[in-house]
Backbone bond lengths (Angstrom), bond angles and torsions (degrees), N, CA, C in turn:
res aa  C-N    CA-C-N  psi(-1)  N-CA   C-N-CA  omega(-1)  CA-C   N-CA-C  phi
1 X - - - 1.457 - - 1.535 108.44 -
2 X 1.534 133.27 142.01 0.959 141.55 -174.50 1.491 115.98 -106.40
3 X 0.938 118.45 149.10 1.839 92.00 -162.26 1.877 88.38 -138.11
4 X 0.866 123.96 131.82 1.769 123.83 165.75 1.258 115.44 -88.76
5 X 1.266 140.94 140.77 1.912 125.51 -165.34 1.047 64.65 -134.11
6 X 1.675 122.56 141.71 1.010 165.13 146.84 1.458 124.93 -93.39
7 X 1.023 136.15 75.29 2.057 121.98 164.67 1.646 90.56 -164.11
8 X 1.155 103.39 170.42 1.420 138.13 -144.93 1.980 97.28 -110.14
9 X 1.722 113.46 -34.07 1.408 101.58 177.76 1.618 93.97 -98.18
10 X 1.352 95.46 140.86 1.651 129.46 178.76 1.565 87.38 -57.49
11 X 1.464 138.02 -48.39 1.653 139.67 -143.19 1.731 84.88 -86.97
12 X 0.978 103.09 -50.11 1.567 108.32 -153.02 1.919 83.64 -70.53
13 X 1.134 125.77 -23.21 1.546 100.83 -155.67 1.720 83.42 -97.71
14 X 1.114 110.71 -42.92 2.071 108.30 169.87 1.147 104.53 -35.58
15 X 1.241 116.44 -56.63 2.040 121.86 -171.86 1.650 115.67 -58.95
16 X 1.385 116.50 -41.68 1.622 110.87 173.38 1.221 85.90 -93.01
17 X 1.676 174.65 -30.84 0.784 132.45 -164.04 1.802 104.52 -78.44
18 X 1.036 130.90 -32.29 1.432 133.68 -157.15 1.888 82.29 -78.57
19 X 1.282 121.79 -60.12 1.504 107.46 169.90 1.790 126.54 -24.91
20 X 1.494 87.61 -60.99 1.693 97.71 177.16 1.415 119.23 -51.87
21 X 1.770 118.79 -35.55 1.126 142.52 -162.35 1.863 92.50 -68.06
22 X 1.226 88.95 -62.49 1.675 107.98 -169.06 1.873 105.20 -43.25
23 X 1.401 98.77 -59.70 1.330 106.55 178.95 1.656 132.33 -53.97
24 X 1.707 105.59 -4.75 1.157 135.32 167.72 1.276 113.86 92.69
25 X 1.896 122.20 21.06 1.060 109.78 -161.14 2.167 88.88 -112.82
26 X 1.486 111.14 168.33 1.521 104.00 -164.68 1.144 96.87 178.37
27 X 1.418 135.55 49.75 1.417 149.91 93.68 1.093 131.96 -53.56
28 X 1.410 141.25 43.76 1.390 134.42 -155.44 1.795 94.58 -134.67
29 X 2.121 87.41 128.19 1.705 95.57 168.80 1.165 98.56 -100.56
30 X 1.337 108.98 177.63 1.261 103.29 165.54 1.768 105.29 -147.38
31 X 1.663 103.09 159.65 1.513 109.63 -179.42 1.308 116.42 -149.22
32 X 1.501 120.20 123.01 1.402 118.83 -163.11 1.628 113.33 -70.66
33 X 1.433 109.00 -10.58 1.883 97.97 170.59 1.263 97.55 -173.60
34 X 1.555 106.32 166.79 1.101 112.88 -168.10 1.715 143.05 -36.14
35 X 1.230 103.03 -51.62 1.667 120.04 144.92 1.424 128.59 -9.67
36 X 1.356 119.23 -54.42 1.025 159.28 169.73 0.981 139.82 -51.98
37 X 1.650 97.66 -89.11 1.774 105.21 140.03 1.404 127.59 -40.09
38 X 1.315 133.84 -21.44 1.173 141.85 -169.68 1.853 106.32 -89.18
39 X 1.288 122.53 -35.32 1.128 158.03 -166.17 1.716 95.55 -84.74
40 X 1.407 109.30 -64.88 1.486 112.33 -170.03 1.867 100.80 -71.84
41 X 1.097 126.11 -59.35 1.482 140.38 166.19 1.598 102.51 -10.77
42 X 2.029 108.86 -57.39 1.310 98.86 -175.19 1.265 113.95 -59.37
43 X 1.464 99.45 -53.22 1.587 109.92 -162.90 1.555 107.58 -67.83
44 X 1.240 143.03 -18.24 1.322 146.05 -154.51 1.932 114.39 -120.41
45 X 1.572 111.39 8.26 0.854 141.03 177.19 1.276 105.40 -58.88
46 X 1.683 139.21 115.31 1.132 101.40 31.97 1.850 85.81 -98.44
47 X 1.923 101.28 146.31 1.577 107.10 149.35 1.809 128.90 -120.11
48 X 1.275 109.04 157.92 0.975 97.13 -171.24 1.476 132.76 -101.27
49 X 1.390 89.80 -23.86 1.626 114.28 -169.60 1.957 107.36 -127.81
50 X 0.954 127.67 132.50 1.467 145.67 167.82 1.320 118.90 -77.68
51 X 0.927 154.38 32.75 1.628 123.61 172.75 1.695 140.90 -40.15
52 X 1.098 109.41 89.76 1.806 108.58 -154.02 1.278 97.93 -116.87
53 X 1.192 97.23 143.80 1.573 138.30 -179.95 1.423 105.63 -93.43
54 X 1.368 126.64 151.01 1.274 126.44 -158.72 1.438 106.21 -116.39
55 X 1.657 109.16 -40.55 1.356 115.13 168.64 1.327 134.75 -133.42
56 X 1.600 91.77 109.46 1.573 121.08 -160.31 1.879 106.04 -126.44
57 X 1.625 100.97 145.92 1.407 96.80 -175.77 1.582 89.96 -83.55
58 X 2.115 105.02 -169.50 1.195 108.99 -140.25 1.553 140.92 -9.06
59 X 1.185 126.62 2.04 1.540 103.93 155.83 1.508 97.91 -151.29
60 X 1.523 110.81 107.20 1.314 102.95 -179.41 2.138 131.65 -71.56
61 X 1.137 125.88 -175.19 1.485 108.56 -163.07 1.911 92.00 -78.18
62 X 1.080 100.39 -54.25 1.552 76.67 -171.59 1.739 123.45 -62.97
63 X 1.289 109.01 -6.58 1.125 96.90 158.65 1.676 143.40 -86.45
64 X 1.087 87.39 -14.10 1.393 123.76 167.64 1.813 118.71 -66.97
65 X 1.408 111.17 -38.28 1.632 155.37 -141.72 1.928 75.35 -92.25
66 X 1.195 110.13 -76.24 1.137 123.12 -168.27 1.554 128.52 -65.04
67 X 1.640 88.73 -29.91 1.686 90.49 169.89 1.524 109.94 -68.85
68 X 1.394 118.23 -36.11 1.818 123.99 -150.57 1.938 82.02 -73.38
69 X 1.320 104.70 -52.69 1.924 106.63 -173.36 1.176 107.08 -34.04
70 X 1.319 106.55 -68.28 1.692 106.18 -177.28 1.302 130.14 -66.81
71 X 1.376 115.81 9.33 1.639 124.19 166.54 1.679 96.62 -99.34
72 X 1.353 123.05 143.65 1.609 123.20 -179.08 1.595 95.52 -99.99
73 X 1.346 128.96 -22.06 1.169 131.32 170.48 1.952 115.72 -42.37
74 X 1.307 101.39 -52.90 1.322 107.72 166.34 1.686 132.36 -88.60
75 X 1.770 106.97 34.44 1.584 117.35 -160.85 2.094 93.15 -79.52
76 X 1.196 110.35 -14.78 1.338 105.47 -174.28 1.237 116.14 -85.10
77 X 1.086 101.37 -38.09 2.206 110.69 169.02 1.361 132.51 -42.53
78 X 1.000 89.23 102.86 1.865 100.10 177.62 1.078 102.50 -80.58
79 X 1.879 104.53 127.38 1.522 121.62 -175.21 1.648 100.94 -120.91
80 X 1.361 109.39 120.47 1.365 119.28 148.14 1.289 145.69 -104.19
81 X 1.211 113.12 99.99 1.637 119.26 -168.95 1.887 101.17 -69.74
82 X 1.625 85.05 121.43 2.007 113.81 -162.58 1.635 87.64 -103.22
83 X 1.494 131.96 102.12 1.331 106.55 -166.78 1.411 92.18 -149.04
84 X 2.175 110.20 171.31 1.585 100.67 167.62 1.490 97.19 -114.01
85 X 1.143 123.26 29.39 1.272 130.63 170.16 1.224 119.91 -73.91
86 X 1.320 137.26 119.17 1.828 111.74 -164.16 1.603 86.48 -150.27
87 X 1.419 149.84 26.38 1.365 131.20 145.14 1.135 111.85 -55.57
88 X 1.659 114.94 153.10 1.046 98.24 -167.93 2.100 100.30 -93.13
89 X 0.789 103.23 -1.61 1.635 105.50 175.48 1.463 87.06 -75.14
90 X 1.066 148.88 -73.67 1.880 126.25 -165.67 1.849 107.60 -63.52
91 X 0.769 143.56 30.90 1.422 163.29 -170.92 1.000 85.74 -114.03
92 X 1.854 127.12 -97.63 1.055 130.89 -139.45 1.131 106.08 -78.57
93 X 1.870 139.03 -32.79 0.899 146.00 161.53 1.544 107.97 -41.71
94 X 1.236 144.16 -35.68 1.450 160.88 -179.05 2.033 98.18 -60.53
95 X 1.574 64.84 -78.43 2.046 79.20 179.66 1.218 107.40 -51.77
96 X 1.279 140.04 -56.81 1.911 133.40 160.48 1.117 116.88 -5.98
97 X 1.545 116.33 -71.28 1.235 143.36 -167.18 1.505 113.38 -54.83
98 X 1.060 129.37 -65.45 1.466 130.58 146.18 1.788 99.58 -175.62
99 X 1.437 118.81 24.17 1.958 96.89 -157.70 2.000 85.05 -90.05
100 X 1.236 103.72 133.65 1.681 130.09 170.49 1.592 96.78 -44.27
101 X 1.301 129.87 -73.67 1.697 133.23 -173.65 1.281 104.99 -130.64
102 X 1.502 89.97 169.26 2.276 93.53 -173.79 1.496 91.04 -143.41
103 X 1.516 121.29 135.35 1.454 113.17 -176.55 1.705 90.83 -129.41
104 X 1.292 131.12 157.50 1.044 160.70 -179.16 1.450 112.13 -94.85
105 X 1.233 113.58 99.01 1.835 125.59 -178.45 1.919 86.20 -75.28
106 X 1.238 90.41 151.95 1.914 132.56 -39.39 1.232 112.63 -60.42
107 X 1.419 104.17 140.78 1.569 117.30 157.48 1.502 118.74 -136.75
108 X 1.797 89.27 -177.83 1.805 89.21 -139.67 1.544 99.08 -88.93
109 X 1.053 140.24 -173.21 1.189 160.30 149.54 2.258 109.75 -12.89
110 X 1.927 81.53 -90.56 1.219 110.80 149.79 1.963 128.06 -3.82
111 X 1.638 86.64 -67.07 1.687 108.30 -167.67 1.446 99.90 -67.82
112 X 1.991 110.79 -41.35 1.768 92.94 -168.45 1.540 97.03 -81.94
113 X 1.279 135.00 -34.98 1.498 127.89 177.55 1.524 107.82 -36.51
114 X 1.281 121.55 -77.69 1.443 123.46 174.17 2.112 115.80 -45.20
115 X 1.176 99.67 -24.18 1.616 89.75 175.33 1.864 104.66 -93.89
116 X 1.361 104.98 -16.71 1.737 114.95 165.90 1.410 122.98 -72.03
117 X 1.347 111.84 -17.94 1.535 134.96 -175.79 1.658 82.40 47.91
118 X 1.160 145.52 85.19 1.647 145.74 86.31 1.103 138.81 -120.74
């Protein structure tokens, strides 16, 4: 499985990656914001899994969220919005947009395995 880490803090992207690591998975790029990710996505194609951050300078995740939807090239990508955003109106606004699950930083180990289904 290929995993894209998405967020903007260096700590926070060390912390799910050493998670991901743990979980035995070690395909993972990574890109500090949207821009980026968008950039790495082409080149790092095929991916499977998203981990996105919601608030990132120049290109934030949902904007980002929305560009990948409207490409059909990326209809297989599972996107998870990794966020400290937790109303539930930016939730559903999230899920609208096209992201598969939305988890609430911090979470445990456990929580992204079960939102990874392995």
């Amino acid at each position: 499985m290929r995993i894209l880490l998405v967020d903007d803090s260096s700590t926070m992207r060390r912390i799910q990656k050493n998670q991901l690591t743990a979980l035995g998975l070690k395909d993972i790029i990574e890109a500090e914001d949207g821009k980026q990710a968008q950039e790495k996505l082409k080149a790092g194609m095929p991916v499977d899994v998203v981990l996105l951050d919601w608030n990132m300078p120049e290109m934030d995740g949902m904007a980002f969220l929305k560009i990948v939807r409207a490409d059909a090239t990326y209809n297989d990508v599972k996107i998870i919005m990794c966020t400290s955003e937790s109303e539930k109106a930016k939730v559903l606004e999230c899920l609208k947009a096209g992201a598969n699950d939305y988890m609430v930083k911090p979470f445990t180990p456990e929580s992204l395995q079960k939102k990874l289904g392995i």
